[in-house]
KOLKE-337244 format. One record per residue (C-alpha): x, z, y. Coordinates in steps of 0.25 Angstrom, whole numbers, padded with zeros to 4 digits, always signed. Each point is the difference from the previous one (the first is absolute). Layout:
XZY
...
***
This chain:
+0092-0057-0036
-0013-0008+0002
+0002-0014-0007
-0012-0005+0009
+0004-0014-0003
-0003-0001-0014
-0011+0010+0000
-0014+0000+0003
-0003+0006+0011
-0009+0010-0008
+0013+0005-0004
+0002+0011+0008
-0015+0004+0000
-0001+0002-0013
+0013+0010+0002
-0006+0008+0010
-0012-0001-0008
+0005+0005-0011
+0008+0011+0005
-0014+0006+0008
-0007-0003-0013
+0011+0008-0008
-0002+0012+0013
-0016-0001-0002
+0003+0001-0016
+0008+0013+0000
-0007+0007+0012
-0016-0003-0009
+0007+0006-0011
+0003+0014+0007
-0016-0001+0006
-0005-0002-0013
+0006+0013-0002
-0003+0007+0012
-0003-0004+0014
+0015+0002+0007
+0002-0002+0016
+0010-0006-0002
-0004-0010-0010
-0013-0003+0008
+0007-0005+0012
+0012-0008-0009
-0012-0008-0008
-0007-0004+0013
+0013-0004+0007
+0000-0007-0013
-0012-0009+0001
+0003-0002+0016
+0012-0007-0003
-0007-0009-0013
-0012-0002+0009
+0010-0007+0011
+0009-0006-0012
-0012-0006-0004
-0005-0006+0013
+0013-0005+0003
+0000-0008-0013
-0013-0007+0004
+0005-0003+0015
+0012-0005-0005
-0008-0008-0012
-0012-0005+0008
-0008+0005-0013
-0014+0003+0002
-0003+0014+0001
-0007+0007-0014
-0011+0008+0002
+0005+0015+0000
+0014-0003-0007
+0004+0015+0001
-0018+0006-0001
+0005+0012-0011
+0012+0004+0007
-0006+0000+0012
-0009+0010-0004
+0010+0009-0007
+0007-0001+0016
-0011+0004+0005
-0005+0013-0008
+0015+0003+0001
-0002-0001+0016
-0011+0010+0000
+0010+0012-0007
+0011-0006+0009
-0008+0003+0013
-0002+0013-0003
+0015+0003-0003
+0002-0008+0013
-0011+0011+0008
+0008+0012-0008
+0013-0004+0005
-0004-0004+0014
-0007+0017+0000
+0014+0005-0003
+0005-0006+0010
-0008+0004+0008
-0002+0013-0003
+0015+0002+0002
+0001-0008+0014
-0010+0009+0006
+0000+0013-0010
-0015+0000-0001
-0006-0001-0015
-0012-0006-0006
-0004+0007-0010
-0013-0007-0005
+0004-0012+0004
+0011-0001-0010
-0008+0008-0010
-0011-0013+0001
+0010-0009+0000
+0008+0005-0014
-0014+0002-0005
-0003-0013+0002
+0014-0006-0006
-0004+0005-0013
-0010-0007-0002
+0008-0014+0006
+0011+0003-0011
-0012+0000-0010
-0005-0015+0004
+0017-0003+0003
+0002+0002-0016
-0012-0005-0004
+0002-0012+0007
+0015-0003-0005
-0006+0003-0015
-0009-0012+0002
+0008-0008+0006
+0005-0014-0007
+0012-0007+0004
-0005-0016-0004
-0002-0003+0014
+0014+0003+0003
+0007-0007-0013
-0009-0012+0003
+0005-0002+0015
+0016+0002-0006
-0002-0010-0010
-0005-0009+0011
+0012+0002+0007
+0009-0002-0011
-0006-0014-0006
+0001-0005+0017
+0008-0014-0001
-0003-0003+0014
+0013+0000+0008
+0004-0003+0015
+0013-0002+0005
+0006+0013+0007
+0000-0007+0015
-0015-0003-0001
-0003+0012-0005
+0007+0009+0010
-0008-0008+0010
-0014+0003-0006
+0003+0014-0004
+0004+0001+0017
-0013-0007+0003
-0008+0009-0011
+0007+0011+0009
-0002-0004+0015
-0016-0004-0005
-0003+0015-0004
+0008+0004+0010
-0010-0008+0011
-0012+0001-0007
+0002+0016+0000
-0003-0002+0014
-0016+0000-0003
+0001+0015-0007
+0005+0010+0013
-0015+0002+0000
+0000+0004-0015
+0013+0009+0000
-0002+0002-0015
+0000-0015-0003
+0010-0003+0009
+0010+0011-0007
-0003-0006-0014
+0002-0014+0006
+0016+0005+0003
+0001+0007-0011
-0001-0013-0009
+0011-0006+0009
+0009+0009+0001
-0002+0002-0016
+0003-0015-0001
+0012+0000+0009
+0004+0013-0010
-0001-0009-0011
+0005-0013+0003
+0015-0003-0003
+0009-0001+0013
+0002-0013-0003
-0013-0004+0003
-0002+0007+0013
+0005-0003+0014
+0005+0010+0006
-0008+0005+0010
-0012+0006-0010
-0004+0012+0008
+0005+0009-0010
+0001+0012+0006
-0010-0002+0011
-0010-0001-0010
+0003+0013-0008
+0001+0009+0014
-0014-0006+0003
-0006+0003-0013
+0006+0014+0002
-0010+0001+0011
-0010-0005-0007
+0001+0008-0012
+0001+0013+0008
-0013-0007+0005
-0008-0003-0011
+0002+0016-0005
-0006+0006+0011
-0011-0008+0001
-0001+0002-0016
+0003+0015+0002
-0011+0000+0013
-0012-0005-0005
+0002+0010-0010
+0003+0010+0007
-0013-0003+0008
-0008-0002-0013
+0003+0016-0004
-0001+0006+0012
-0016-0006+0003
-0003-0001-0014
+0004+0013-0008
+0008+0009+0011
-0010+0010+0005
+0003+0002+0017
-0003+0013-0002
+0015+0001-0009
+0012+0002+0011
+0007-0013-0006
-0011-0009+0005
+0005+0001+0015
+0014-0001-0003
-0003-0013-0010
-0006-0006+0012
+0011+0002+0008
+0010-0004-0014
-0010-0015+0003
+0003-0002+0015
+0015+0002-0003
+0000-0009-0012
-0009-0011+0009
+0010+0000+0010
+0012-0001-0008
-0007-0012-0008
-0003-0006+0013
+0014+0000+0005
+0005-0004-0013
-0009-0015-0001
+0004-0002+0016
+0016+0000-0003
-0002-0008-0014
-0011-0010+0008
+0012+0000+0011
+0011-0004-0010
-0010-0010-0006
+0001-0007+0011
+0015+0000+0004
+0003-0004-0015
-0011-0012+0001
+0007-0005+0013
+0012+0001-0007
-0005-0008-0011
-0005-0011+0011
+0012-0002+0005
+0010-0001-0011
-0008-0010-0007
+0001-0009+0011
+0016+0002-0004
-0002-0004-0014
+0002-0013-0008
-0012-0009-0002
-0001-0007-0013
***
C-alpha cells in the first residue's frame, strides 16, 4: 500500500529505481561474462525505464536539468544497441526465410561475422562500465524531503501526461522520436501507483501502438542494412543479390504499412486524450 500521504513523492521513484537498478546490476554481471541476447535486451530495457524514472522525477520536482545525468550508461546502451541490431536482423532472416522458404545464405554469414565482433565491444564495454552515476541519482531520490499532497499530485502527474501526450503531436514527421516519446509515457504510466492515476491513461492503447512501432523500427534497422551488404560487399554476379533486392522491397513495405497503422493509432489515442481531459478535475 502506497502511504502517499506521509511520503515524499520521490517515494515510489526511488522503488522503481531501485528495482530497474537491481535488473541492470545482475544483467551487466552476465555481459561481463559474456555477451548473452538475452541479457543485452534486459539491461537496455533497464536503462529505458531509469531514463523515464528519471525524467519523471524532475517534471514532477521542477528541478533543473543536469547536464548528461545518465552520459556512461548511455554509452554502454548504445554499444549494447549495436549487438542488439544485429540479433534483431538475424531474427527478422529466420523469419523470413520460413515465411517464404527461400535462404540467405551469405547474408546471414555477414551478419553472424559481423555479431562477433559486437559481442567483443558488448563485453568490453560492460568491463568498463562504472555504476556511480547510477548510485549518485538513487541517493538523490532517497534524501528527497519535498512532499506534495496526493490530490495535487495526481493532478500534475495528469498534466505531465496530457503535455507529452499533446506535445507528441510535433514527432509524426520524426517517427522515431515520436515512438521514444510514448515509450516514456507509457513507462510512467507503468510505474506510477494506481492511486496516483486517473483512470483513463491509454494503457493499453499505448502498448498496441508501440507494437507497431517496434515492428517498425526493426525493419527499418534490419533495411538499411540489408541495403548496406547488398551495394557494399554482395557481388551482383552471386545469385542471392536478386533475391536480397526482392528480400528489401518486401521488407520496405511491410515497414511502410507498419508506421501508417501505429501513426493511425497515434492519432485516435491523442483525440482520446483530448477529450477525456476535458472530463477531468481542475485543481
Amino acid at each position: 500500500m502506497w502511504l502517499l500521504d506521509t511520503m515524499s513523492y520521490s517515494n515510489f521513484i526511488l522503488i522503481l529505481w531501485k528495482k530497474e537498478q537491481k535488473v541492470f546490476n545482475n544483467n551487466l554481471a552476465v555481459l561481463k561474462q559474456h555477451p548473452r541476447k538475452k541479457a543485452v535486451h534486459d539491461l537496455r530495457v533497464a536503462v529505458k525505464k531509469i531514463r523515464a524514472a528519471l525524467k519523471l522525477y524532475l517534471l514532477i520536482s521542477e528541478k533543473p536539468w543536469p547536464e548528461d545525468p545518465l552520459k556512461e550508461t548511455e554509452q554502454l546502451f548504445s554499444i549494447l544497441g549495436k549487438q542488439r541490431d544485429i540479433e534483431i536482423c538475424l531474427e527478422i532472416i529466420d523469419a523470413s526465410e520460413k515465411e517464404t522458404v527461400k535462404k540467405y545464405p551469405e547474408l546471414k554469414y555477414y551478419f553472424r561475422t559481423v555479431l562477433s565482433v559486437a559481442h567483443k565491444w558488448s563485453k568490453k564495454a560492460a568491463l568498463q562500465y562504472h555504476r556511480k552515476e547510477l548510485n549518485e541519482i538513487a541517493l538523490l531520490l532517497k534524501t528527497e524531503t519535498q512532499v506534495i499532497e496526493p490530490e495535487k499530485l495526481k493532478l500534475k502527474i495528469a498534466g505531465i501526461i496530457h503535455t507529452h501526450l499533446v506535445n507528441s503531436r510535433n514527432y509524426f514527421k520524426k517517427p522515431h522520436r515520436l515512438r521514444q516519446c510514448l515509450k516514456e509515457i507509457y513507462y510512467w504510466i507503468k510505474m506510477i501507483p494506481e492511486s496516483l492515476l486517473f483512470p483513463f491513461e491509454y494503457e493499453k492503447e499505448l502498448h498496441d501502438v508501440l507494437d507497431d512501432f517496434g515492428n517498425w523500427q526493426n525493419l527499418s534497422v534490419f533495411e538499411i542494412k540489408l541495403r548496406h551488404f547488398r551495394k557494399d560487399y554482395l557481388p551482383k554476379t552471386f545469385p542471392e543479390y536478386d533475391s536480397i533486392k526482392m528480400l528489401e522491397s518486401g521488407v520496405n513495405e511491410k515497414k511502410e504499412k507498419l508506421l501508417n497503422e501505429a501513426l493511425n493509432k497515434t492519432s485516435s489515442l491523442l483525440r482520446k486524450a483530448t477529450a477525456t481531459e476535458k472530463e477531468k478535475p481542475r485543481p
